[in-house]
C-alpha positions in Angstrom: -19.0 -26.3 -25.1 -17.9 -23.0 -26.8 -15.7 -21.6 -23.6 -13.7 -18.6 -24.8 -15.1 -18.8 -28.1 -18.0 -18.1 -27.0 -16.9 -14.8 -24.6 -14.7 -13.6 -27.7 -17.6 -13.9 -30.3 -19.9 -11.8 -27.5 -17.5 -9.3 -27.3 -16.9 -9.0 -31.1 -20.2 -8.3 -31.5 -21.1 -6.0 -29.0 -18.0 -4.2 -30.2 -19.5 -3.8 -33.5 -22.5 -2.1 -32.2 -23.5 1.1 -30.3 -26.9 0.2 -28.9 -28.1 -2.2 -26.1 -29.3 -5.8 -27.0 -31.6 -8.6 -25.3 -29.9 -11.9 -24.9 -32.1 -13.1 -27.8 -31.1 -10.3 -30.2 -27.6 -11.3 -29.1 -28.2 -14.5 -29.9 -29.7 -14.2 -33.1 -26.5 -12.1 -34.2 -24.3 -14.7 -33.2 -26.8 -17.1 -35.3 -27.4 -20.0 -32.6 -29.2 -22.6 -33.2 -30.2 -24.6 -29.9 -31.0 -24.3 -26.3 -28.0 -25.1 -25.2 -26.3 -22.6 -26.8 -28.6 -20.5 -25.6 -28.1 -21.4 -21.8 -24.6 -20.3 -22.9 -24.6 -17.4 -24.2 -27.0 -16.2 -21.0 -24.5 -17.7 -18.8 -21.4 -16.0 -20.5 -23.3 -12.5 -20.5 -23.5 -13.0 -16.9 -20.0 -13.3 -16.6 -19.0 -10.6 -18.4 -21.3 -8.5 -16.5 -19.9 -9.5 -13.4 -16.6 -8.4 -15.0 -17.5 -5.4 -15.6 -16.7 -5.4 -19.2 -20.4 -5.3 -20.3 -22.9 -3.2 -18.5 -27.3 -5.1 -18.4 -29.8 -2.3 -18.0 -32.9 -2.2 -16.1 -34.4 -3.7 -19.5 -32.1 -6.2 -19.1 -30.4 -5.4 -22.4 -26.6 -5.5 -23.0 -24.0 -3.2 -24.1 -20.6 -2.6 -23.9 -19.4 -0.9 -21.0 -16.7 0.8 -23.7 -19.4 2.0 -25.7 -21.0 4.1 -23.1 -19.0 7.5 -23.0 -20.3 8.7 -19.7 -20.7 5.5 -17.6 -17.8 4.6 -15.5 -17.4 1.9 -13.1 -15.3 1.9 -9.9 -14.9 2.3 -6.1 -16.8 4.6 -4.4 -14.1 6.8 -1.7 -16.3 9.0 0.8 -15.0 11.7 2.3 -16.2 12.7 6.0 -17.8 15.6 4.6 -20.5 13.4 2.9 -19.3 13.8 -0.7 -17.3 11.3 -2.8 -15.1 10.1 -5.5 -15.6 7.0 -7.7 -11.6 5.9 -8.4 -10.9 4.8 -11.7 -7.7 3.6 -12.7 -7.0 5.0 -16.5 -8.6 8.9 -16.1 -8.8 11.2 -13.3 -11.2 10.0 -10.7 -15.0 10.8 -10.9 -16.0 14.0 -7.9 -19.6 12.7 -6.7 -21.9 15.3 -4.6 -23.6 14.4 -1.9 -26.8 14.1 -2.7 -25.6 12.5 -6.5 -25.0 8.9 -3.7 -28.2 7.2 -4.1 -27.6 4.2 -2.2 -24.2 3.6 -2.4 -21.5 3.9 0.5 -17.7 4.0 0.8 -16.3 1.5 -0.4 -18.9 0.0 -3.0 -18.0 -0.9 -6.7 -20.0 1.7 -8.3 -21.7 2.1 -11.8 -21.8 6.0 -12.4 -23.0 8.4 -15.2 -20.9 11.4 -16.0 -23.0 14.5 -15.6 -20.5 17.7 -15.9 -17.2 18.3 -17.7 -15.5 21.3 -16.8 -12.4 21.6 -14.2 -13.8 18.7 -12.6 -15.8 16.2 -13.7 -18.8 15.9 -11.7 -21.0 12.4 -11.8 -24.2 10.5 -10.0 -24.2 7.0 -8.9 -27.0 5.1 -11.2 -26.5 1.7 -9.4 -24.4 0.2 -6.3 -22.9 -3.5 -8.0 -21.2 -4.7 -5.1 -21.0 -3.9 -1.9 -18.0 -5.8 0.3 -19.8 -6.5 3.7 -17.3 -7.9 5.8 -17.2 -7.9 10.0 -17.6 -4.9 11.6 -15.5 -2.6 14.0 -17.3 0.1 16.5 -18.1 1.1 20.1 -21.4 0.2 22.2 -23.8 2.8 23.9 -26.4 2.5 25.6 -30.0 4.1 24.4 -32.9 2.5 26.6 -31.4 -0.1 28.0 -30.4 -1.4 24.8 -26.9 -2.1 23.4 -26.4 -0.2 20.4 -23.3 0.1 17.6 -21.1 3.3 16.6 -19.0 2.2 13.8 -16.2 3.3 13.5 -15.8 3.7 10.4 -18.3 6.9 10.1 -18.4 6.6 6.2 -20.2 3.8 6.7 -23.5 5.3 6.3 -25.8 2.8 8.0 -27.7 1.4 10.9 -26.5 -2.0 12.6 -29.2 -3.7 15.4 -27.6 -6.2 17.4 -28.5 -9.5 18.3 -29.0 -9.3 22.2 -27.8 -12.8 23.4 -24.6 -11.5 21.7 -23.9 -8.3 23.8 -24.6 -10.4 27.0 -20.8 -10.2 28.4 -20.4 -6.7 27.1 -20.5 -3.3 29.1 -20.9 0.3 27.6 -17.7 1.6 26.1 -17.0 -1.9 24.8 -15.0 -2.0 20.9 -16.5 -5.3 19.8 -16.0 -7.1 16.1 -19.5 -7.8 14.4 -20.7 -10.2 12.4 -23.2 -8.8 10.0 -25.7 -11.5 9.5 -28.4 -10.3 7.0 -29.6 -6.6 5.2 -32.3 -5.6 6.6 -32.9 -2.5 4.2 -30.3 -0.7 2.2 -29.1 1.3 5.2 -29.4 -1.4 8.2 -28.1 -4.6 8.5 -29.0 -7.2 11.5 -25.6 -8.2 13.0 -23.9 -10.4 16.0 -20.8 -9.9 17.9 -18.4 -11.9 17.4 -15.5 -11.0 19.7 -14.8 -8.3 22.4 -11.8 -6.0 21.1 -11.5 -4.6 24.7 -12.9 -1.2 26.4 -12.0 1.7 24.5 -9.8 3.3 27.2 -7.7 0.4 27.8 -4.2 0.3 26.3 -3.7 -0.8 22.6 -7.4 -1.2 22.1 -7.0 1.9 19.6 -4.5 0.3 17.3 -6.2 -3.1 17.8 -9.5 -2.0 16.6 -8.4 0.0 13.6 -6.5 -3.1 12.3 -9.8 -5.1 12.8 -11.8 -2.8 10.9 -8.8 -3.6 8.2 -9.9 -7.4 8.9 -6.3 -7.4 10.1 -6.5 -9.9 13.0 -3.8 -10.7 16.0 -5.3 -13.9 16.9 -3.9 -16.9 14.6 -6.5 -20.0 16.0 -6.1 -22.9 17.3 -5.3 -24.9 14.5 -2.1 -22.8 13.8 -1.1 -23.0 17.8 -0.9 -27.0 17.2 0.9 -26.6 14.1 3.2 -24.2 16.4 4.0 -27.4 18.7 6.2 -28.7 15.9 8.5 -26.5 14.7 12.0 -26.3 17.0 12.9 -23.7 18.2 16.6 -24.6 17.0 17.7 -25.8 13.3 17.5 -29.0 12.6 21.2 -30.4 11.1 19.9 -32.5 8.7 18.2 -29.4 7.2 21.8 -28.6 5.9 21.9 -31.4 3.2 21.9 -30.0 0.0 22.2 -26.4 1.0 25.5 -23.9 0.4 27.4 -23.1 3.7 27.9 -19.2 4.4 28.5 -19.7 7.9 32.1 -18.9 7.6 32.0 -15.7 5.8 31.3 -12.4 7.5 27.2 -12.1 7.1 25.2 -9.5 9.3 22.1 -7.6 8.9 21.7 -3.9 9.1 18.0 -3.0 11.0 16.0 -0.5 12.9 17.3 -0.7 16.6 13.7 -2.3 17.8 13.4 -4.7 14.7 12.7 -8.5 15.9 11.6 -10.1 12.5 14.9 -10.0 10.4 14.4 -11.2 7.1 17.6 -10.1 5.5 21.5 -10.8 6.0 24.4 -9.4 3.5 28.1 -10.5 3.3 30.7 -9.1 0.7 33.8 -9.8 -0.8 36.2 -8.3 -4.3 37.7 -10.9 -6.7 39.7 -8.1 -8.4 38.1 -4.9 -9.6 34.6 -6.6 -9.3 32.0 -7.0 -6.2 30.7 -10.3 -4.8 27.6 -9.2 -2.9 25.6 -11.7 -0.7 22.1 -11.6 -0.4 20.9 -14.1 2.2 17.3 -14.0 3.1 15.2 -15.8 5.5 13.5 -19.4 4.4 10.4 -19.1 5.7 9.3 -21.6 3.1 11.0 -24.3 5.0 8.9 -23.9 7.9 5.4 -22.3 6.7 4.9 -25.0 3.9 1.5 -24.7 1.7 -2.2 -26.5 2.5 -1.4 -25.8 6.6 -2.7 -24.1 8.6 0.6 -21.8 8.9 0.3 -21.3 5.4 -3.5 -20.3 5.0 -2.8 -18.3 8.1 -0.3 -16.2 6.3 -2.1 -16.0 2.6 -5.2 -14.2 5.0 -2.6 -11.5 6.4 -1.3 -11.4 3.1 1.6 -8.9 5.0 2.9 -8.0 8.6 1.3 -4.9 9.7 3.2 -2.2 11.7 0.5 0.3 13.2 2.6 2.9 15.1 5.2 0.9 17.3 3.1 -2.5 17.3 3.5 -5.1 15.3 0.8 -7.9 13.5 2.9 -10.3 12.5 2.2 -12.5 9.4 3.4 -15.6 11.0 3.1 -16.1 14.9 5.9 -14.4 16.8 7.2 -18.1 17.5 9.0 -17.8 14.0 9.1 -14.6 13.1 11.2 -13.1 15.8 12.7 -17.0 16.5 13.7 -19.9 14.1 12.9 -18.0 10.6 14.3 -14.5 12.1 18.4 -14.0 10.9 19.2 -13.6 14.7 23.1 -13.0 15.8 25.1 -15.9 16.4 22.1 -18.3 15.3 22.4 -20.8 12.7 19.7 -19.7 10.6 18.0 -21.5 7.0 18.5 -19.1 4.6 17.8 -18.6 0.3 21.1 -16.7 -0.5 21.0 -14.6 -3.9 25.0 -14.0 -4.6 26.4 -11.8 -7.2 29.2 -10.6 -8.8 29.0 -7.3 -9.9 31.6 -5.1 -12.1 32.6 -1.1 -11.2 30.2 -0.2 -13.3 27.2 -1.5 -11.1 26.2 -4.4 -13.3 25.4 -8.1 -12.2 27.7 -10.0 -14.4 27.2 -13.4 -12.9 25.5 -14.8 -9.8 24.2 -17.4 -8.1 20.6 -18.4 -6.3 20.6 -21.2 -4.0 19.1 -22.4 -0.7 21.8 -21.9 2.2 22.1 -21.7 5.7 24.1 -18.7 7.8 25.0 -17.2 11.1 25.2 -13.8 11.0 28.2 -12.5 13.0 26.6 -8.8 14.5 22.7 -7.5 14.5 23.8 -3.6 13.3 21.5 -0.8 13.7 21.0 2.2 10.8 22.1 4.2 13.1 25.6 2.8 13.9 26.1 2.1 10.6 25.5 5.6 9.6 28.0 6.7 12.4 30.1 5.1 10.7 29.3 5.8 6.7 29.0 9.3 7.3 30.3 10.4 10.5 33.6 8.4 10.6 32.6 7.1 14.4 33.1 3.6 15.0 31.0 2.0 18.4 32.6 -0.5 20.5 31.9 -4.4 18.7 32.1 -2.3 15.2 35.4 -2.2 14.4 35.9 -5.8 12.8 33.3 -4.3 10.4 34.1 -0.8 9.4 36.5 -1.8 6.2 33.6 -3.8 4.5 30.9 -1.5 5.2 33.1 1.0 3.6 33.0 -1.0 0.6 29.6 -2.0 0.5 28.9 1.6 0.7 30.8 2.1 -2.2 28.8 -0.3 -3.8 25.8 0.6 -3.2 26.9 4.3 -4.6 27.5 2.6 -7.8 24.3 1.1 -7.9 22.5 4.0 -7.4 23.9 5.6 -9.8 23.2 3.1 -12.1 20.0 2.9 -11.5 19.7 6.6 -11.7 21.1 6.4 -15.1 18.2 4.5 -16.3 15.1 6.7 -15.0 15.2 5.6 -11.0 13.0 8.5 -9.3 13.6 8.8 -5.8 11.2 10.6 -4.4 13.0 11.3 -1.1 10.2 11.1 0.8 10.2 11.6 4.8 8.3 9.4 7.1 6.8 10.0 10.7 7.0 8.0 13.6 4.8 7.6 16.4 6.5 7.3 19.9 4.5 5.9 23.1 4.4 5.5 25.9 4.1 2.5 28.4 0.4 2.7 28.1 0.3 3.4 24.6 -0.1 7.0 24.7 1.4 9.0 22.1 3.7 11.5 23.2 6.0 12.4 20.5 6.2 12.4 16.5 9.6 12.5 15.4 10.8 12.3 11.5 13.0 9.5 10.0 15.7 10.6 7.8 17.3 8.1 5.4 20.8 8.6 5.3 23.6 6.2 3.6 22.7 2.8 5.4 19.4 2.6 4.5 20.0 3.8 1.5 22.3 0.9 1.0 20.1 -1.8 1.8 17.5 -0.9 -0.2 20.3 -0.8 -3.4 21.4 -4.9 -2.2 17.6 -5.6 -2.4 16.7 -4.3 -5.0 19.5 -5.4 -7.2 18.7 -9.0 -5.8 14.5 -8.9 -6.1 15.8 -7.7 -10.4 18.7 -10.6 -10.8 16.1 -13.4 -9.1 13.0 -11.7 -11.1 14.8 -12.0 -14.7 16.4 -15.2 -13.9 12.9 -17.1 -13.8 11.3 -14.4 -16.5 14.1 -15.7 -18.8 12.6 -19.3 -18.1 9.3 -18.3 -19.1 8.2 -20.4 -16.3 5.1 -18.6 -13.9 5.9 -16.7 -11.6 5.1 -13.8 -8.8 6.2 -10.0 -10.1 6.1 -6.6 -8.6 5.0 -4.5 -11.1 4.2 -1.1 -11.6 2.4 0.8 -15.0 3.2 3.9 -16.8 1.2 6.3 -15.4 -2.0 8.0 -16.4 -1.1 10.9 -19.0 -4.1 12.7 -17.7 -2.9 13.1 -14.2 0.6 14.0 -15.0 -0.7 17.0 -17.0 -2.9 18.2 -14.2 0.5 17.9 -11.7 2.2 20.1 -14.8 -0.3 22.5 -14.8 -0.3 22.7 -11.2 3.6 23.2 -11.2 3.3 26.0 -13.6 0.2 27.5 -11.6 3.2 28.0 -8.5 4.8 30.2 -11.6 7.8 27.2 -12.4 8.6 26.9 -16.2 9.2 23.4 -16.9 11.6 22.1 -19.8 10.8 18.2 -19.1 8.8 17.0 -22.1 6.3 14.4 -20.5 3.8 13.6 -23.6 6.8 10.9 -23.4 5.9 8.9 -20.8 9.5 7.1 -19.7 11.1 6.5 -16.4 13.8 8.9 -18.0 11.5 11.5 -18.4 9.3 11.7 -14.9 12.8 11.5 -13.7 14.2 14.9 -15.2 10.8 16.3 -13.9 11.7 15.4 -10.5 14.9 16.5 -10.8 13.9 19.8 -12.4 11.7 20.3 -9.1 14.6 19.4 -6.6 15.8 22.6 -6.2 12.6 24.7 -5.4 11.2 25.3 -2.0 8.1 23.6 -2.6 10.0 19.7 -3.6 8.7 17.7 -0.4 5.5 18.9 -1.3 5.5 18.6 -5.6 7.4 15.1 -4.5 4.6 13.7 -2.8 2.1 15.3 -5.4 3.5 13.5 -8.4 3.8 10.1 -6.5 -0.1 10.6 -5.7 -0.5 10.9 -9.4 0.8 7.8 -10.5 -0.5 4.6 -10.5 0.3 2.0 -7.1 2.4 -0.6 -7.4 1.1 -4.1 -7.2 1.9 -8.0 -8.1 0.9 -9.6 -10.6 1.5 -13.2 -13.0 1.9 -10.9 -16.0 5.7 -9.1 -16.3 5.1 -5.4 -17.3 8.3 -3.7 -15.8 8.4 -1.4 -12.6 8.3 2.0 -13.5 9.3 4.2 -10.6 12.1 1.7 -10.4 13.1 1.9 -14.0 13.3 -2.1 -14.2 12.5 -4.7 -17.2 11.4 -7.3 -14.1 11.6 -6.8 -10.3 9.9 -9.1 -7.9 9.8 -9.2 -4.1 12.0 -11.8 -2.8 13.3 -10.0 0.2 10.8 -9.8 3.2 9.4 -13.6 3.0 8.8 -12.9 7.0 6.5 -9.8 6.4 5.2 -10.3 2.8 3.3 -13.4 1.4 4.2 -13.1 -2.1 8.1 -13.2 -0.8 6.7 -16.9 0.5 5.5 -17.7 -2.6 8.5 -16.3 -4.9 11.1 -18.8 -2.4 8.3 -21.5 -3.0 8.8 -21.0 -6.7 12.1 -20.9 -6.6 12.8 -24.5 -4.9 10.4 -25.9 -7.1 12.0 -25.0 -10.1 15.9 -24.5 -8.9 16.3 -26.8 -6.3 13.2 -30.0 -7.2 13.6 -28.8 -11.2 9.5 -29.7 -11.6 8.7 -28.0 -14.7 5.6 -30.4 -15.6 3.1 -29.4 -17.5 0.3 -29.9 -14.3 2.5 -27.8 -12.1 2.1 -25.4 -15.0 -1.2 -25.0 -15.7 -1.9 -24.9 -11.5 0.6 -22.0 -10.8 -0.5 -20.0 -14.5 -4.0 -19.8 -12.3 -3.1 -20.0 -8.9 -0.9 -17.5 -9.2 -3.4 -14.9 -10.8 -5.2 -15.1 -7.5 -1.7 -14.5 -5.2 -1.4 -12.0 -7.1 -4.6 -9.9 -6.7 -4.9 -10.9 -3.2 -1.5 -9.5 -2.3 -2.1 -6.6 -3.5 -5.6 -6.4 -1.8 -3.9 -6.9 1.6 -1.2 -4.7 0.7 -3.6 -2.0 0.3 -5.6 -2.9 3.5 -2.1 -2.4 5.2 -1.5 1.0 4.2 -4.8 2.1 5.0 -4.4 0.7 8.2 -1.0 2.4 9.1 -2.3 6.1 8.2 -5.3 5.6 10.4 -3.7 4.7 12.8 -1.0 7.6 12.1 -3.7 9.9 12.0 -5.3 9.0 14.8 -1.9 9.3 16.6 -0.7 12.2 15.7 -4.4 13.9 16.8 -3.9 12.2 20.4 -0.6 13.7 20.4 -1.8 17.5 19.6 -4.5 16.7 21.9 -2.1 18.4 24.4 -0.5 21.0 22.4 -3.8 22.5 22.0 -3.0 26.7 22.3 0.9 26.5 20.9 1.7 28.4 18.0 3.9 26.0 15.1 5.2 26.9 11.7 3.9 24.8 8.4 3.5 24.7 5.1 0.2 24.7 3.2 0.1 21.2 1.2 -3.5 21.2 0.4 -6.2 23.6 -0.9 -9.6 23.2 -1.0 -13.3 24.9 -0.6 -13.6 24.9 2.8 -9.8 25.8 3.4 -6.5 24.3 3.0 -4.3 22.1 5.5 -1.0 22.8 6.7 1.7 20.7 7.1 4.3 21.2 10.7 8.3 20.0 10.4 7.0 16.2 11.8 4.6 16.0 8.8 1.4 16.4 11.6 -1.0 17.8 9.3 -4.2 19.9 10.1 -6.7 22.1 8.5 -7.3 25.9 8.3 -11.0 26.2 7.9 -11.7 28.9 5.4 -14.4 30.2 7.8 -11.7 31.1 10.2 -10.1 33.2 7.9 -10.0 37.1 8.9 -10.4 40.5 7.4 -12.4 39.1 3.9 -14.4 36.7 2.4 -12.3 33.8 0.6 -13.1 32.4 -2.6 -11.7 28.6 -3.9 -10.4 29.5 -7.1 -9.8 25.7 -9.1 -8.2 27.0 -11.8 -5.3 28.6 -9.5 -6.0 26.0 -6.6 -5.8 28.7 -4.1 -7.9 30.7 -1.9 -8.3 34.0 -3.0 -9.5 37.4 -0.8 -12.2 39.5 -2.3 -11.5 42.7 -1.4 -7.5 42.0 -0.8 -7.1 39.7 -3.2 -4.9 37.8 -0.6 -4.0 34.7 -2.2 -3.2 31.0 -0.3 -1.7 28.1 -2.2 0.3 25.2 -2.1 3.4 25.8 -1.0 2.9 29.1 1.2 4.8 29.3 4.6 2.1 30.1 7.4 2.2 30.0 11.6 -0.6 28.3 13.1 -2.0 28.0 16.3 -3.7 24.5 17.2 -6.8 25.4 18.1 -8.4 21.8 18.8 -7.7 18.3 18.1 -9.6 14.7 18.5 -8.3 11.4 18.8 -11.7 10.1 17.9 -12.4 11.2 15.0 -8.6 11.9 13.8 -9.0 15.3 13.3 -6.8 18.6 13.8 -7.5 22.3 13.5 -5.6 25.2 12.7 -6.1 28.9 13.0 -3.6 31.1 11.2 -1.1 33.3 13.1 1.0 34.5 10.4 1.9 34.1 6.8 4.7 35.2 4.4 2.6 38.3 3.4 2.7 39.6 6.8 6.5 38.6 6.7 7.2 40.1 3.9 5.9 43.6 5.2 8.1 43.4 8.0 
């Protein structure tokens, strides 16, 4: 009966007081009268617990959280070392010690008390509030005769007994999915296997299991096989009707040299001084339609997942390297986002409309930068070379343009893993970004901001890609840590613009330690992440940006083109479509993100885990690195192909070493020898597991001993 009145009135009370309440204290306050209002208010105070906006002790009183200074609430992070951090997403994360982890584990939602301020504030976990138990990912042993579970996730600090009948086809050495069926105490669960991953040693059965831990699945079902049965394999004509014809201008896409799923074509042409740049992208929407089992397929994955060279498509294979993928010389369905842009890099008019194409060549980043930068053309590239040329010179202007406005590109590198046929790694080699990729990541982003204010200008729901300002409290600890390296900085940042974390970056770009500061600022802001509610992309400097671009890799690109022929193409603006999308969408949106995330984590597992089956046979060779990380128990060093490993402080010779926080280095007591960020060392590898992910350094050499030289 009261609704949001009712929540609103709660909160405006609680707000006015600093102490904890019972629900009939609460009640009184609010002056109720019956039962049933009652019933309410107990219900809503549930709620709002469950929110996390108001915190019920053991007395079962409430409170504000807000008005509890030293609770926090968050997600517990466990480091293999046993101690934690609880992440909060306005002030620096909570440190938890080991034995401050009552119950919880990684990954639980976490109520924790603050119980030191200093350097770094320390905390204890007063109560686990939600712990997200979903299938399981590990190896079977053998103890007595009985089948037995190593997770593989060792932060997972607890004990799962199998059901028997369910190890029955299984032998030792087995990765197997379980099912955990009930708790049996607060450390062991009683669980079921649910399907075989495959034996440990056989091929792929590494990746395959780290994206099942990830709840990142190959298999699609059979529901979605049937639903596979009717889509062609070639485009139907009569899908043409009503759709703008591009298959007579030049349009080709621009990939990796392995990439299969192409979601994205480009075509350009001048009317005069200005540009008129194409931006044709795959309609996945015509063939993966909502309530299917295509579509609740792909809102699971949420995203494609590329872990090392394999790929876990979104959408079966079927479509996304087939009838959705922008193939050469296919006639292909298409959403085309076309604008005309002036010298000066702005979108003056444009168009968005479904459309079909045929791209005329599949190019690779690496022609095309043969060409952009190295003035050599390969054979099939020379009808080409005059519009790249220009579309080069576009996407210049673009940059700039965005660079203008506070556009921070951090310039990162990125590693890849190479295999071998039996999916072995046996090299790590570094991608550069060089003028081609460069140039179609200006096209889309250009066309994700013209479609992304088009429908904000509507003020019709919709999917966005947004990303906050970020935390003030993080940035000054990366200033301080800049100035700690002995760099004055000019940059003002208690102005927290796009322009201004800009000039910092820029103010960095010349000093030897920029990969390094790079990747430590981007740490310190906030992720990136979609949502109903339009707040602006920061790191990008842009008023609205959405994903529009990838609909064959991303979900929410689905749901943007879905949007977009409902209200461009069917023009349904009614009120019930409305109110359904204004809370549907809310849901996309947080679920996105959530698979996003899962992603991510994925991919560096599995990088990690790479990278230490690579140096498994480089143990003994000697490698120079730079130190990117300092801690207690020693600092890691990072090689030229980003490999990263560790320098235990215990292997440290000729004094004892001290961890310093205020200097973030380690510091000799009798030499006073200092490490930090940024130091060059040479390092020998002195082991390395691809089970547990892990690589050790011992130091060779280091610019002291250099500099004596």
């Amino acid at each position: 009966m009261w609704g949001e009145k009712m929540k609103k009135e709660i909160l405006n009370v609680l707000e006015s007081i600093h102490e904890a309440k019972t629900a009939i204290e609460i009640n009184d306050l609010l002056g109720l009268q019956t039962a049933l209002e009652y019933r309410e208010l107990c219900e809503e105070l549930e709620a709002l617990v469950s929110s996390y906006e108001v915190f019920k002790t053991k007395k079962e009183k409430y409170i504000l959280l807000r008005n509890c200074p030293s609770l926090r609430i968050g997600k517990l992070s466990l480091n293999k070392k046993g101690y934690g951090f609880v992440l909060l997403e306005k002030e620096e994360d909570l440190y938890i010690p080991a034995d401050m982890l009552d119950k919880a584990t990684h990954d639980d939602v976490v109520l924790a008390e603050i119980t030191r301020v200093g350097v770094k504030r320390e905390g204890k976990i007063i109560r686990v509030l939600k712990r997200d138990l979903h299938d399981m990912v590990g190896e079977l042993y053998l103890f007595k005769n009985k089948f037995r579970l190593k997770l593989d996730d060792d932060k997972k600090d607890f004990i799962v007994v199998l059901d028997p009948k369910s190890t029955q086809n299984c032998v030792e050495g087995h990765k197997v999915l379980v099912h955990l069926v009930r708790q049996l105490d607060h450390k062991k669960y009683y669980g079921e296997v649910k399907k075989i991953l495959g034996h440990k040693d056989d091929p792929g059965v590494d990746i395959l299991s780290i994206a099942y831990k990830y709840q990142i699945e190959s298999d699609f079902g059979v529901e979605v096989e049937e639903e596979l049965k009717d889509i062609p394999n070639d485009v139907d004509e009569a899908s043409f009707i009503g759709r703008r014809d591009y298959t007579n201008e030049m349009v080709f896409t621009i990939d990796g040299s392995h990439t299969k799923d192409i979601d994205d074509a480009i075509s350009l042409t001048r009317d005069h001084q200005n540009y008129i740049l194409g931006v044709h992208i795959a309609d996945v929407s015509h063939y993966v339609k909502e309530n299917t089992a295509l579509g609740d397929a792909a809102y699971l994955r949420g995203t494609s997942s590329y872990l090392a060279d394999t790929v876990i498509p979104m959408i079966p294979h079927q479509l996304s390297n087939g009838i959705c993928s922008l193939n050469e010389n296919e006639l292909r369905l298409s959403m085309s986002c076309v604008m005309t842009i002036n010298p000066s890099g702005e979108v003056i008019d444009y168009e968005i409309t479904p459309s079909y194409i045929k791209s005329m060549k599949k190019m690779t980043y690496e022609a095309v930068n043969d060409i952009l930068m190295r003035d050599i053309v390969l054979d099939g590239y020379e009808p080409f070379v005059d519009v790249l040329r220009s579309m080069n010179e576009l996407a210049h202007i673009l940059q700039r343009r965005s660079r203008s406005r506070g556009y921070m590109d951090f310039a990162l590198d990125e590693a890849r893993i190479v295999q071998d046929e039996f999916g072995k790694a046996i090299d790590v080699v570094v991608d550069e970004r060089e003028d081609a990729e460069k140039l179609i990541e200006s096209f889309m982003i250009v066309a994700n901001e013209t479609v992304a204010t088009h429908i904000y200008n509507m003020e019709l729901p919709f999917l966005y890609r947004v990303h906050g300002e970020p935390n003030s409290e993080k940035i000054d600890d990366f200033v301080n840590l800049v100035k700690l390296l002995g760099y004055e900085l000019k940059s003002k940042v208690n102005d927290l613009t796009p322009k201004t974390m800009q000039s910092l970056l820029e103010e960095l770009d010349d000093k030897p330690e920029f990969k390094i500061l790079s990747s430590l600022l981007l740490r310190s802001m906030r992720k990136a992440i979609y949502s109903k509610d339009n707040i602006g992309h920061f790191g990008l400097a842009s008023e609205a940006y959405t994903h529009f671009t990838s609909p064959i890799r991303r979900y929410p690109d689905l749901v943007v083109h879905r949007l977009l022929k409902k209200y461009l193409v069917e023009k349904d603006f009614s009120m019930s479509t409305i109110a359904y999308l204004d809370q549907n969408l809310v849901e996309v949106a947080a679920h996105s993100s959530e698979r996003e995330q899962a992603a991510d984590e994925a991919e560096r597992d599995v990088d990690d885990m790479k990278m230490a089956e690579y140096m498994e046979s480089h143990v003994g060779e000697e490698y120079d690195g730079v130190i990117t990380t300092v801690t207690n128990f020693g600092f890691f060093v990072e090689l030229p192909n980003l490999i990263e490993g560790l320098v235990h402080v215990n292997s440290l010779k000729g004094d004892y070493y001290n961890y310093v926080p205020e200097s973030l280095a380690l510091i000799g007591n009798n030499t006073k020898k200092t490490y930090r960020i940024g130091d060059h060392v040479r390092v020998r590898c002195i082991s390395a597991s691809k089970e547990t992910a892990m690589i050790d350094f011992e130091l060779v050499g280091d610019q002291h001993d250099r500099n004596k030289e």
